[in-house]
ROGU-116233 format. One record per residue (C-alpha): residue in one letter; x, y, z. Coordinates in nm, 4 decimals, always signed. Layout:
<pts>
<pt marza="a" east="X" north="Y" up="Z"/>
...
</pts>
This chain:
<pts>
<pt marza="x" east="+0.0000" north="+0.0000" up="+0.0000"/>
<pt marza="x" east="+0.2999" north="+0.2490" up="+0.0817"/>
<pt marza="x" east="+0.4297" north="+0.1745" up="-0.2592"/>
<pt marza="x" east="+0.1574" north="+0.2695" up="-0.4165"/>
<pt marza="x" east="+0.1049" north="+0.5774" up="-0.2292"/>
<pt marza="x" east="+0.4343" north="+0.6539" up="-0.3556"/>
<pt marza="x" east="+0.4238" north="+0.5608" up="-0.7011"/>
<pt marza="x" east="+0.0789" north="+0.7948" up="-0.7110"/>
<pt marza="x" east="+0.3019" north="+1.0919" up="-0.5298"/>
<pt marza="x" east="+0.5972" north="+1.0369" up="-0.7562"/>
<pt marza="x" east="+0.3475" north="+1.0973" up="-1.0999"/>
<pt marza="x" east="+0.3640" north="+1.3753" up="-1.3367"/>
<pt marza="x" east="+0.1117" north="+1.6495" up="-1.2860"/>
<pt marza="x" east="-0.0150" north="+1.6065" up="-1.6660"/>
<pt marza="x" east="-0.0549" north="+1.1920" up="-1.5975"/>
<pt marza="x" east="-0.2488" north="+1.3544" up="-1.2578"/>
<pt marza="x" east="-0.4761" north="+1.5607" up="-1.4091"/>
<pt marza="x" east="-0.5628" north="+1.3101" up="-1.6794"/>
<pt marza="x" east="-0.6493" north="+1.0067" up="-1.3975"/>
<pt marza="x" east="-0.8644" north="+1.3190" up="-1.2699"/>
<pt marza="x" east="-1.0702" north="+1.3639" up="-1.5410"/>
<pt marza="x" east="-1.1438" north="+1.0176" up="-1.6319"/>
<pt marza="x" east="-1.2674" north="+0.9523" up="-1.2669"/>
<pt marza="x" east="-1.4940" north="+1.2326" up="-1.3254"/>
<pt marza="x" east="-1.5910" north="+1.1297" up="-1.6437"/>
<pt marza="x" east="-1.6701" north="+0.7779" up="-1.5217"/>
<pt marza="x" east="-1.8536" north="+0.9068" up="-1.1861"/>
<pt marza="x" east="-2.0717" north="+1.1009" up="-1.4227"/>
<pt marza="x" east="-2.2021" north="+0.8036" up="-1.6239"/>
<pt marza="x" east="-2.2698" north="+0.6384" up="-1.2803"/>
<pt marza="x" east="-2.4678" north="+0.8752" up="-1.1609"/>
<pt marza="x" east="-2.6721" north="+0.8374" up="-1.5066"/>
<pt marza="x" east="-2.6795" north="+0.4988" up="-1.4638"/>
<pt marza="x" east="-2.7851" north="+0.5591" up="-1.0800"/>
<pt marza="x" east="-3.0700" north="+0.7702" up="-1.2411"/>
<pt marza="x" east="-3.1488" north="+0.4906" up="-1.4811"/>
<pt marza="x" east="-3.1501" north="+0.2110" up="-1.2096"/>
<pt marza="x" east="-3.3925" north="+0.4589" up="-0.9779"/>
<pt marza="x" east="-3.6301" north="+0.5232" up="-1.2518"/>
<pt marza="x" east="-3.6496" north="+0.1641" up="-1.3135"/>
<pt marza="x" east="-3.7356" north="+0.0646" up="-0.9642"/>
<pt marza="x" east="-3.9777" north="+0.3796" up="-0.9086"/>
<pt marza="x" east="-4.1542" north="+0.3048" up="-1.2684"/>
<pt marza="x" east="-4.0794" north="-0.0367" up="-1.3561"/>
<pt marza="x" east="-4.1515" north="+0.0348" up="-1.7106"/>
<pt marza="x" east="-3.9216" north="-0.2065" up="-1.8700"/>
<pt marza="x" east="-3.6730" north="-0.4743" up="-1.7996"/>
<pt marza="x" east="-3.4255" north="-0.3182" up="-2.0456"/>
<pt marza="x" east="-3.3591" north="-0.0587" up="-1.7918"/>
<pt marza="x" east="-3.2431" north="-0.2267" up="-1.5371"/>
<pt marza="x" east="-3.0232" north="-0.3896" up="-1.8137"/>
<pt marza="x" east="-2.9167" north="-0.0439" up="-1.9453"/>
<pt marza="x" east="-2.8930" north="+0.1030" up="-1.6381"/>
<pt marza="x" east="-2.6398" north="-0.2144" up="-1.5178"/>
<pt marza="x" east="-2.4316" north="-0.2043" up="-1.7834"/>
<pt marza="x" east="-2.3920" north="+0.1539" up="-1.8063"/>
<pt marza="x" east="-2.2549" north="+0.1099" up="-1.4009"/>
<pt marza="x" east="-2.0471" north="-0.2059" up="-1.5135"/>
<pt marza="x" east="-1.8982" north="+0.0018" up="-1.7721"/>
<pt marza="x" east="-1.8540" north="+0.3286" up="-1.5347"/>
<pt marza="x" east="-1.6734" north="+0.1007" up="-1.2882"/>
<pt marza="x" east="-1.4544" north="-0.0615" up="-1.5996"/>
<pt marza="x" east="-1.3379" north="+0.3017" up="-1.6692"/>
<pt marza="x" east="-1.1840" north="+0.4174" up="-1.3528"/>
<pt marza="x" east="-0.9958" north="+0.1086" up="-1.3196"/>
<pt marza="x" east="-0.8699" north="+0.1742" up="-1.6684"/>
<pt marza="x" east="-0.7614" north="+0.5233" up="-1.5978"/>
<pt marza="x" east="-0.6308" north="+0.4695" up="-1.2901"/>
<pt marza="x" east="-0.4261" north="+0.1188" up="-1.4547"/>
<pt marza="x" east="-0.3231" north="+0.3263" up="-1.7096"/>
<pt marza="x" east="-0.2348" north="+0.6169" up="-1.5535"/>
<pt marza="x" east="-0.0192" north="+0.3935" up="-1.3482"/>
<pt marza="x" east="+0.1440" north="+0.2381" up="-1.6117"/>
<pt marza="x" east="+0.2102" north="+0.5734" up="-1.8455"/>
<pt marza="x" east="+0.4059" north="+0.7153" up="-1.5660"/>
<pt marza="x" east="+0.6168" north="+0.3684" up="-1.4913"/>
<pt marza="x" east="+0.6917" north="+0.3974" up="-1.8499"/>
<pt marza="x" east="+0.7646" north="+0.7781" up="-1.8240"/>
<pt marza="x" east="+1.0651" north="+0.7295" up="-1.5428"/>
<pt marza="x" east="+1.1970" north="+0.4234" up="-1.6940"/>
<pt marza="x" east="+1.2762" north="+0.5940" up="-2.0353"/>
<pt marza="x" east="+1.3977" north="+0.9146" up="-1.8329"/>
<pt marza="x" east="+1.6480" north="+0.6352" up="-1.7294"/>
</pts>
């Protein structure tokens, strides 16, 4: 856990501000997949909501891990060629 704290300290502020924005960008399509989900369960209009509305969280949740992954790995790459 220390190294990773590290490794997140040690980034450049461009890598930074790009993990930043693709957390925000996926937190946004979970809240409209939050929305989705809570119309579903307050109307129960369809069953392709729920399905939407699961995937679009699924996919939300794929995306941070992706940014922060490669966010991770851009900046590993970044020292070791400074080396």
């Amino acid at each position: 856990m220390k190294q990773l704290l590290v490794e997140f300290k040690n980034m450049d502020a461009k890598i930074i501000s790009i993990i930043k924005a693709g957390i925000k960008f996926s937190f946004g399509i979970s809240i409209i997949a939050s929305l989705i989900l809570l119309t579903y369960e307050l109307l129960y209009t369809t069953p392709i909501t729920y399905y939407i509305g699961i995937s679009l969280f699924k996919t939300s949740l794929f995306f941070i891990s992706f940014f922060i992954i490669c966010g991770c790995s851009f900046s590993k790459i970044k020292l070791d060629l400074k080396n």
